[in-house]
N, CA, C and O atoms as a GROMACS GRO file, in nm:
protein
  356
    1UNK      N    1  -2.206   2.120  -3.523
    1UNK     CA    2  -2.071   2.073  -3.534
    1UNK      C    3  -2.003   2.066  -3.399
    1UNK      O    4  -1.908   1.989  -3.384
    2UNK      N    5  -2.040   2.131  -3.314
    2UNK     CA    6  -1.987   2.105  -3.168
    2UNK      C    7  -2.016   2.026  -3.101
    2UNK      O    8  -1.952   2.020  -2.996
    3UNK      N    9  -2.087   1.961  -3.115
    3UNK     CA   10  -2.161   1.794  -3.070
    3UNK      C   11  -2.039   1.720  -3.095
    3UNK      O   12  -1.966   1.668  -3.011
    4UNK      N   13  -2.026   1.721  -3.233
    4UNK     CA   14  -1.901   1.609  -3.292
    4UNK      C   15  -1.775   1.613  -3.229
    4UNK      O   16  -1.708   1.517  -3.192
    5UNK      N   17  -1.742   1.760  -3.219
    5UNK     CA   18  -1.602   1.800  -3.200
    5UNK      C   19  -1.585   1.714  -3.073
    5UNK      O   20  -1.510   1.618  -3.057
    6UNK      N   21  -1.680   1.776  -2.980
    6UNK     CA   22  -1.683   1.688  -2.832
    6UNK      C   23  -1.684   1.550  -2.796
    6UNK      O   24  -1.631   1.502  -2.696
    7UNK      N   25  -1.762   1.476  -2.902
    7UNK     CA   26  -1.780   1.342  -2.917
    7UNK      C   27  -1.597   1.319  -2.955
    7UNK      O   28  -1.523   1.258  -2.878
    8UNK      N   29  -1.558   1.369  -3.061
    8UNK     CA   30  -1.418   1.318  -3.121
    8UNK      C   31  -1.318   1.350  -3.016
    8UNK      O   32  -1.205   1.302  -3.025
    9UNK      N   33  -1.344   1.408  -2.942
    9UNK     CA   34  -1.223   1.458  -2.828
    9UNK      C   35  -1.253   1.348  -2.724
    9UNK      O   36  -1.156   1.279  -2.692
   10UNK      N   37  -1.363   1.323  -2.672
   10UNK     CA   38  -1.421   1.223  -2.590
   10UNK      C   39  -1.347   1.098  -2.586
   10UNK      O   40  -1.287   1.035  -2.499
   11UNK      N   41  -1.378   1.079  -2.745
   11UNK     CA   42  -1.329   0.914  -2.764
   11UNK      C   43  -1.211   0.937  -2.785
   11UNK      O   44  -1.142   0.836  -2.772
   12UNK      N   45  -1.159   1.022  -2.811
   12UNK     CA   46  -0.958   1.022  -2.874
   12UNK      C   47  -0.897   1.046  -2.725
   12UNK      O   48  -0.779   1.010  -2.716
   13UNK      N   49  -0.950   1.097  -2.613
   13UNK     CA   50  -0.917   1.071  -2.487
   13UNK      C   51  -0.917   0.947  -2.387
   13UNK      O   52  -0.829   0.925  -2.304
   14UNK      N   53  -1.020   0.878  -2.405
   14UNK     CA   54  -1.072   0.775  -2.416
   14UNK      C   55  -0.978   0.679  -2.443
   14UNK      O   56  -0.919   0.616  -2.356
   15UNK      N   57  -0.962   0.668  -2.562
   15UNK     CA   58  -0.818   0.600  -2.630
   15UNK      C   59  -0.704   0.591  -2.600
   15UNK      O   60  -0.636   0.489  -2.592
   16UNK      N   61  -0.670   0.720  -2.579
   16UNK     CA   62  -0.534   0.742  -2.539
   16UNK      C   63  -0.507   0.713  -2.371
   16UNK      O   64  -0.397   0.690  -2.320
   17UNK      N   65  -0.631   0.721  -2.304
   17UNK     CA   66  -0.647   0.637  -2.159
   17UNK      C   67  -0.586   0.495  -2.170
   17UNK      O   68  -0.479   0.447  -2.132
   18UNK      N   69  -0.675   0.454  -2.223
   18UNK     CA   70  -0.683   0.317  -2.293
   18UNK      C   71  -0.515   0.255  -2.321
   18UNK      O   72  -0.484   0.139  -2.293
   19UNK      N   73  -0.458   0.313  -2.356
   19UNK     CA   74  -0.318   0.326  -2.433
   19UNK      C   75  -0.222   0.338  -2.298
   19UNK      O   76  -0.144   0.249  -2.262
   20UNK      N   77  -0.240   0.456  -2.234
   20UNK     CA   78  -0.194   0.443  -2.111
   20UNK      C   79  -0.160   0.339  -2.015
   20UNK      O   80  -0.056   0.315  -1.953
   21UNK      N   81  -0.309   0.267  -2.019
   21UNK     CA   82  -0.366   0.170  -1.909
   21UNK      C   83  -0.290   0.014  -1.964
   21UNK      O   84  -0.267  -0.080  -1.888
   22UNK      N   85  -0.268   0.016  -2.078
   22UNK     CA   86  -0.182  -0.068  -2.169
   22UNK      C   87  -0.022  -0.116  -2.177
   22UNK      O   88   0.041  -0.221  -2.194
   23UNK      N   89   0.018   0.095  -2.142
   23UNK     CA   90   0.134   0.051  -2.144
   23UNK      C   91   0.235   0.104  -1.974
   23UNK      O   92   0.352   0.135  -1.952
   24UNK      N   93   0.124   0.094  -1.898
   24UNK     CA   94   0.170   0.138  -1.773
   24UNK      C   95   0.071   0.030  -1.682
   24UNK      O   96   0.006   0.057  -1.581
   25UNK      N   97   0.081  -0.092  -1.746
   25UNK     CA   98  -0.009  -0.177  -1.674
   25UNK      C   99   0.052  -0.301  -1.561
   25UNK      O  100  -0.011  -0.379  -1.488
   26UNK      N  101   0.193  -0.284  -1.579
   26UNK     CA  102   0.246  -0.345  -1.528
   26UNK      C  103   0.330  -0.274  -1.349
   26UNK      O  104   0.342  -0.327  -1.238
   27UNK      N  105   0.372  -0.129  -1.407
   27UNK     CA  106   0.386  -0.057  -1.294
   27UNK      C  107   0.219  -0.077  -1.188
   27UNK      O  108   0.201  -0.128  -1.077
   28UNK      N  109   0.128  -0.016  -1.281
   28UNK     CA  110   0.034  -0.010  -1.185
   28UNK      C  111  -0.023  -0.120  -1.100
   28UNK      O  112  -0.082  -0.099  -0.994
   29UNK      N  113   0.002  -0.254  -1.161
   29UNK     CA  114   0.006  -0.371  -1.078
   29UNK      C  115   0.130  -0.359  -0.970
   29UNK      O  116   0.109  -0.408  -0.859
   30UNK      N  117   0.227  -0.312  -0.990
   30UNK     CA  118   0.288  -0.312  -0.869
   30UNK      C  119   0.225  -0.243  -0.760
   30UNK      O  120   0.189  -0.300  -0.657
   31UNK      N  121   0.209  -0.077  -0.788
   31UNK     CA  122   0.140  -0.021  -0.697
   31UNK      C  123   0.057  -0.052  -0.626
   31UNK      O  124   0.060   0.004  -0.516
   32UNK      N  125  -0.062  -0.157  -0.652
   32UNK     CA  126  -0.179  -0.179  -0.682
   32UNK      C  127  -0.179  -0.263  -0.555
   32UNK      O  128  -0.258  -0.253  -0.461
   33UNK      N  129  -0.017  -0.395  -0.579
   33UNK     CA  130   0.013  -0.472  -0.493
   33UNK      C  131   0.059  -0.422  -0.364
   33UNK      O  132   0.030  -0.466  -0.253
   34UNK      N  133   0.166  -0.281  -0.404
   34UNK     CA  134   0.206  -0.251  -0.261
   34UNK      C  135   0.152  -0.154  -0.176
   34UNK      O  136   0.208  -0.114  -0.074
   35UNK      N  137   0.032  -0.113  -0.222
   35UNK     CA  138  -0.117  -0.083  -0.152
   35UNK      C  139  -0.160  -0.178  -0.088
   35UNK      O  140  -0.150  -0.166   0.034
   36UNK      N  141  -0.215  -0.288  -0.136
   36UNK     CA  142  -0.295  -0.383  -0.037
   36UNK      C  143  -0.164  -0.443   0.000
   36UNK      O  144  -0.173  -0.468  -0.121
   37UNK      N  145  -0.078  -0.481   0.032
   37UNK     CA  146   0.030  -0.498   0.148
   37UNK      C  147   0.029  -0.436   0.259
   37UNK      O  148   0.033  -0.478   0.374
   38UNK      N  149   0.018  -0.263   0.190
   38UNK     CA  150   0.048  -0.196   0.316
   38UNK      C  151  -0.102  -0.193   0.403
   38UNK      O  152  -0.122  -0.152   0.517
   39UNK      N  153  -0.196  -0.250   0.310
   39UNK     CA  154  -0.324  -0.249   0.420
   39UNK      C  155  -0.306  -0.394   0.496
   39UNK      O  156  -0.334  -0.436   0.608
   40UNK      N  157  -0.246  -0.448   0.382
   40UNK     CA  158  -0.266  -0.558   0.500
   40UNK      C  159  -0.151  -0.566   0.631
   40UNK      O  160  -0.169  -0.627   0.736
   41UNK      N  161  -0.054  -0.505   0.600
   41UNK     CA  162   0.035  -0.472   0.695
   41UNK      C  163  -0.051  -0.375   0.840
   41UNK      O  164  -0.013  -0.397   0.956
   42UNK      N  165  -0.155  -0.280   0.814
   42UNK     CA  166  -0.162  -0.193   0.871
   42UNK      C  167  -0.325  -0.281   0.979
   42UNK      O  168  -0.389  -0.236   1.074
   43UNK      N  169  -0.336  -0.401   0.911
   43UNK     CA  170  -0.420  -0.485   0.977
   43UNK      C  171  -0.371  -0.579   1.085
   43UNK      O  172  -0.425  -0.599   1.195
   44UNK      N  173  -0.244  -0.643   1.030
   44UNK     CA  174  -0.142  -0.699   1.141
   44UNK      C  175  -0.100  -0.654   1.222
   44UNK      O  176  -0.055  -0.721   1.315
   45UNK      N  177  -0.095  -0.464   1.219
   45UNK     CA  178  -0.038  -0.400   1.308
   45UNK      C  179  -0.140  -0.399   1.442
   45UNK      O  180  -0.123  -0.408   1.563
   46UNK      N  181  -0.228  -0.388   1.375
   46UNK     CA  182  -0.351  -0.336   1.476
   46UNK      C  183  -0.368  -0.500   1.566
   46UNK      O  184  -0.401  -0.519   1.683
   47UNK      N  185  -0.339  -0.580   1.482
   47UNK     CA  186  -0.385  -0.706   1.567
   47UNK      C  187  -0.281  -0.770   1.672
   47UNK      O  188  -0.300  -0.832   1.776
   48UNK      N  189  -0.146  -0.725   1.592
   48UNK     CA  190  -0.017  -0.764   1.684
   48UNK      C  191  -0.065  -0.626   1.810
   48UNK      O  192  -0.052  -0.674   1.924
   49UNK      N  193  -0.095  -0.532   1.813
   49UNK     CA  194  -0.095  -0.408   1.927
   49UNK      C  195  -0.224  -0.479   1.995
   49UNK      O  196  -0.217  -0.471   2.118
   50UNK      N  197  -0.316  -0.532   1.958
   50UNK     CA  198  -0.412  -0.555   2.026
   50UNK      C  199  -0.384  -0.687   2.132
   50UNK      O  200  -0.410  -0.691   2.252
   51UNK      N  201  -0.307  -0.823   2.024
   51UNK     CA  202  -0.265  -0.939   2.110
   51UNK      C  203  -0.148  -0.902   2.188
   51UNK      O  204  -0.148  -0.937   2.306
   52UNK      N  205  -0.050  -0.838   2.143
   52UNK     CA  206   0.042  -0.803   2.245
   52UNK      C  207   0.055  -0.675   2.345
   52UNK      O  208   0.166  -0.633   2.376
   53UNK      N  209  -0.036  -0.630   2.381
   53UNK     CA  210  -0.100  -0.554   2.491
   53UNK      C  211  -0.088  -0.610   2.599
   53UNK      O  212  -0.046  -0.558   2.702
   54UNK      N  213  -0.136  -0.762   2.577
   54UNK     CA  214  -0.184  -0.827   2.668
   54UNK      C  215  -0.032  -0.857   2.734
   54UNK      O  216  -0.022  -0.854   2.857
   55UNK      N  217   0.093  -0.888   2.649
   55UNK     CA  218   0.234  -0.890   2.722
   55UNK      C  219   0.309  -0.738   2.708
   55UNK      O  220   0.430  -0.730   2.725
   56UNK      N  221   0.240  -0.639   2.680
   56UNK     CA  222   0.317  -0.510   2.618
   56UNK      C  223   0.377  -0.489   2.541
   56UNK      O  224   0.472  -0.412   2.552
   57UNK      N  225   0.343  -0.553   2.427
   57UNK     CA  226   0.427  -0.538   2.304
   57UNK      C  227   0.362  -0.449   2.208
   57UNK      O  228   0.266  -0.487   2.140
   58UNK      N  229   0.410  -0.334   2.202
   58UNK     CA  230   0.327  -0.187   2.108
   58UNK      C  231   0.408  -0.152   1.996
   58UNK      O  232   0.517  -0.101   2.020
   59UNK      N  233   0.370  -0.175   1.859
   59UNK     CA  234   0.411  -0.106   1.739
   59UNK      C  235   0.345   0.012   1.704
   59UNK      O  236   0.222   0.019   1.695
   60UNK      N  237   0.425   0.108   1.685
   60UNK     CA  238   0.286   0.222   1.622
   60UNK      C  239   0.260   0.168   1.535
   60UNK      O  240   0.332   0.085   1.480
   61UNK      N  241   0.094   0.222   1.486
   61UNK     CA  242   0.067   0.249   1.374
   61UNK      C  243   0.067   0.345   1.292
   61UNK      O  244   0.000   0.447   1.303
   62UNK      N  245   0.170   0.309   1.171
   62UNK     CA  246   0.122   0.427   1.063
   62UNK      C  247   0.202   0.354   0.972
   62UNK      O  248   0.259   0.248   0.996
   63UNK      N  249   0.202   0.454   0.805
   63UNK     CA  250   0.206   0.423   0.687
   63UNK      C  251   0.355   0.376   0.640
   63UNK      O  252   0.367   0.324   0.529
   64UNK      N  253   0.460   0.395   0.718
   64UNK     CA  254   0.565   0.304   0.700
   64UNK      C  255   0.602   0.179   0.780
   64UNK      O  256   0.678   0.090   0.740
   65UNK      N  257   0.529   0.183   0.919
   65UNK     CA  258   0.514   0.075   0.951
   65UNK      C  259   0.404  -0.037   0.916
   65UNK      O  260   0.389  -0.150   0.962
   66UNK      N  261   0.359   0.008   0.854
   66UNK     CA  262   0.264  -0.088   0.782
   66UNK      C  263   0.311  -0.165   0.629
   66UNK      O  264   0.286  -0.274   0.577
   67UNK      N  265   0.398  -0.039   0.588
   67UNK     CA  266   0.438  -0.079   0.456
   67UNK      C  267   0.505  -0.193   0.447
   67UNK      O  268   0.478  -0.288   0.373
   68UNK      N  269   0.621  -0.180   0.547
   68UNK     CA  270   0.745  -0.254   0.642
   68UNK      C  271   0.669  -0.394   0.610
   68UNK      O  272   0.708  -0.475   0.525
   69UNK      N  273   0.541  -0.412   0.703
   69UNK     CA  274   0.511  -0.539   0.761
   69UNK      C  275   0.436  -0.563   0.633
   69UNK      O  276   0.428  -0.681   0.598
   70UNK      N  277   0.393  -0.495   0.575
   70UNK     CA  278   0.319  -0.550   0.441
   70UNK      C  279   0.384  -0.629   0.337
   70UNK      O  280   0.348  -0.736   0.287
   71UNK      N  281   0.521  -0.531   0.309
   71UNK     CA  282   0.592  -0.592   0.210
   71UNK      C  283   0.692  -0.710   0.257
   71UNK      O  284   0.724  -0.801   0.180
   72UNK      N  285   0.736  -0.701   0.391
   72UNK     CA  286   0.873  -0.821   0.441
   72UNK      C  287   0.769  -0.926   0.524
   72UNK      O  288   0.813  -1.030   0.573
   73UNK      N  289   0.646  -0.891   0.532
   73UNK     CA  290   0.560  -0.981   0.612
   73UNK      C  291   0.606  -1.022   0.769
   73UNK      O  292   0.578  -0.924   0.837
   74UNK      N  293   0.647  -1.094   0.828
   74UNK     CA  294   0.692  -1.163   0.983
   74UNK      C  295   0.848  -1.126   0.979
   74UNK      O  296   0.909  -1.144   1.084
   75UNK      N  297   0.906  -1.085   0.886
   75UNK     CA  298   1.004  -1.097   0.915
   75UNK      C  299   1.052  -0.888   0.942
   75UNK      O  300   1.151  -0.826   0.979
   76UNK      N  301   0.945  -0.862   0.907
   76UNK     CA  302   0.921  -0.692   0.921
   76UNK      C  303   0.872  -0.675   1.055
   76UNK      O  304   0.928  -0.588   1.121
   77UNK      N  305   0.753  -0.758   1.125
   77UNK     CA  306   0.746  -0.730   1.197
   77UNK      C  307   0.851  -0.756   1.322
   77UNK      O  308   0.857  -0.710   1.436
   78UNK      N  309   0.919  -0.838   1.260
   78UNK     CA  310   1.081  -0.908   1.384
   78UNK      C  311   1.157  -0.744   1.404
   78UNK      O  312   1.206  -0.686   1.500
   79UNK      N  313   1.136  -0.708   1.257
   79UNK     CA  314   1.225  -0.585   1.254
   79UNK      C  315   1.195  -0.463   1.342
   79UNK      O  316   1.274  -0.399   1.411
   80UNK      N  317   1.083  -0.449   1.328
   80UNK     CA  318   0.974  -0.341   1.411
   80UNK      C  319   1.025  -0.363   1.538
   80UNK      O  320   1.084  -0.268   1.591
   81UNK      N  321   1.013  -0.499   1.617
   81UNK     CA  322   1.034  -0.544   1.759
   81UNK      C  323   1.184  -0.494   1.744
   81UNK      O  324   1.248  -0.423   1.822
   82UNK      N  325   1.216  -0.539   1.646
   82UNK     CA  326   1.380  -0.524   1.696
   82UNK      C  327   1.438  -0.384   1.724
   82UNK      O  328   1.484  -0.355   1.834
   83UNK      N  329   1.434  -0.307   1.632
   83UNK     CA  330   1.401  -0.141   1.617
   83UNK      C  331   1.345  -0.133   1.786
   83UNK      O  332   1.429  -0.145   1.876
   84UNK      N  333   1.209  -0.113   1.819
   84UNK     CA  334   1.169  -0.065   1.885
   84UNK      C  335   1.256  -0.123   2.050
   84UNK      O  336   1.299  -0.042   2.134
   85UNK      N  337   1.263  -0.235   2.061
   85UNK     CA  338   1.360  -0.290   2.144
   85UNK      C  339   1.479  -0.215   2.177
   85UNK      O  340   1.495  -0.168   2.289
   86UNK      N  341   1.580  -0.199   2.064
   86UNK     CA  342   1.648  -0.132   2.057
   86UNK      C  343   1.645   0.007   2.100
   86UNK      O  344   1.743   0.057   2.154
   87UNK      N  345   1.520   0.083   2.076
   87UNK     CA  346   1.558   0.277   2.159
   87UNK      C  347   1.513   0.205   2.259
   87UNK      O  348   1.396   0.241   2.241
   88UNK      N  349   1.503   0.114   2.374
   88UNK     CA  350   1.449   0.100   2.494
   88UNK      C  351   1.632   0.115   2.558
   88UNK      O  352   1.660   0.157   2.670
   89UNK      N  353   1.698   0.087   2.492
   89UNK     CA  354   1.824   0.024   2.523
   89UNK      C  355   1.921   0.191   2.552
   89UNK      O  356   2.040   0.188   2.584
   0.00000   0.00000   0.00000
């Protein structure tokens, strides 16, 4: 009988995953999205620091500046310049 019990807990977990994944499927597409933003943000970063080296133009990298440029795209990274411009001042 403990075979079963385990089997019935298995699948009634299972299910209720299932149920989850159903009704939290729309948040998790957001997340999902503003994950690969922030990677792709954190790819632009590296490539804007790498091309603008060459005139000195340095963004850090890390996980809110990436988010920044992930989610507002070019117009995040204007912001970054602008920000960083700005404590020069």
């Amino acid at each position: 009988m403990g075979g079963l019990q385990t089997t019935a807990v298995i699948i009634l977990i299972a299910l209720l995953a299932l149920l989850a994944l159903i009704v939290f499927r729309k948040p998790t597409k957001f997340v999902l999205k503003l994950l690969l933003s922030t990677v792709l943000g954190f790819i632009a970063l590296f490539v804007l620091n790498f091309l603008g080296g060459l005139i000195g133009i340095f963004i850090a990298v890390n996980w809110i500046n990436a988010a920044i440029v992930g989610i507002l795209g070019l117009p995040g990274i204007a912001l970054l310049l602008l920000i960083e411009w700005l404590s020069w001042l």
